[in-house]
N, C-alpha and C positions, 0 to 999 in steps of 0.2 A: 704734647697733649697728655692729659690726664689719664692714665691707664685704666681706673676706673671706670671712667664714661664709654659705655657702648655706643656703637651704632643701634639705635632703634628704628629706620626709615627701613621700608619695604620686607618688612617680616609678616611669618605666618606662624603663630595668628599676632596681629598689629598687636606693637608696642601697647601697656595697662597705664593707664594715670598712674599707678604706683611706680612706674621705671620711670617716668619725665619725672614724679616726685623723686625718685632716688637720683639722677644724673641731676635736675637742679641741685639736690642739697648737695653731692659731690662737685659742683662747680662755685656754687657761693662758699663753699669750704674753702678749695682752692684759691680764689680769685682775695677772699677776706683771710688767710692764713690762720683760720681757727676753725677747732674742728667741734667746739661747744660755744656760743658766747658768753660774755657774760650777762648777767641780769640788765646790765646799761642796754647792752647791744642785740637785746634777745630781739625785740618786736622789728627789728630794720631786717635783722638776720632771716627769721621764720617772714618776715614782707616778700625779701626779694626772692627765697626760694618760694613762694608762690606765686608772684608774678615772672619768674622765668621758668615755674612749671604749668605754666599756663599757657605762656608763649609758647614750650616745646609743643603742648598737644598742639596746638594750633596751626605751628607749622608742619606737625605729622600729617594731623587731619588736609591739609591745603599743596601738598608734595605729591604729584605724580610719577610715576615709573614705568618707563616701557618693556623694562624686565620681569620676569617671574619672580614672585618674594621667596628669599632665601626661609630654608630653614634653620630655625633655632639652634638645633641641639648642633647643625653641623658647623656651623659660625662660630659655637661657644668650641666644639670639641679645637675648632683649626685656633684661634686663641690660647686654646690651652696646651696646641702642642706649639707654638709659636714664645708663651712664655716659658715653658722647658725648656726648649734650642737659649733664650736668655741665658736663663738659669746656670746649663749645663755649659756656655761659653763663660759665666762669669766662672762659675766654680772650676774648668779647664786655665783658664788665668790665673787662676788665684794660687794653683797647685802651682804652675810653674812659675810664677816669684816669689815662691817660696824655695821653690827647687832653687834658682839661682840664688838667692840670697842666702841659703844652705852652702852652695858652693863655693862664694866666696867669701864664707867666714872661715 
């Protein structure tokens, strides 16, 4: 999945028209592998990202939950230390094939 796209379902305060707008245009981006169209493919591109940010409200609005809604900041902070842990694994890799390809030149 798109690392971009959040979960917006069972937040406080509920997901803004501007996030389903922002996670459609990140999924018509993804899905059409451009991340501008061209002038041919503008009106199809700006189509489906409003009709699948329409859909998203729709099925926010229409989604129940028998949990309490998470909050925001603490969803974004566990994210952000969940892309470090990436980060600091890619960049721990990275050092040691370097180390070994150092040692066996």
């Amino acid at each position: 999945m798109c690392r971009n796209i959040v979960p917006l379902h069972n937040f406080d305060p509920a997901a803004t028209d501007a996030e389903c707008h922002d996670a459609a245009l990140q999924y018509v981006r993804k899905i059409s592998g451009m991340t501008k169209p061209s002038r041919a493919n503008q009106e199809a591109f700006d189509l489906a990202v409003e009709q699948i940010a329409a859909a998203t409200r729709r099925l926010l609005d229409d989604l129940v939950s028998a949990v309490p809604p998470k909050d925001r900041d603490e969803e974004a902070e566990k994210r952000r230390a969940r892309s470090a842990d990436r980060y600091e694994a890619l960049r721990e890799f990275q050092e040691r094939k370097k180390a070994e390809r150092a040692a066996a030149s």
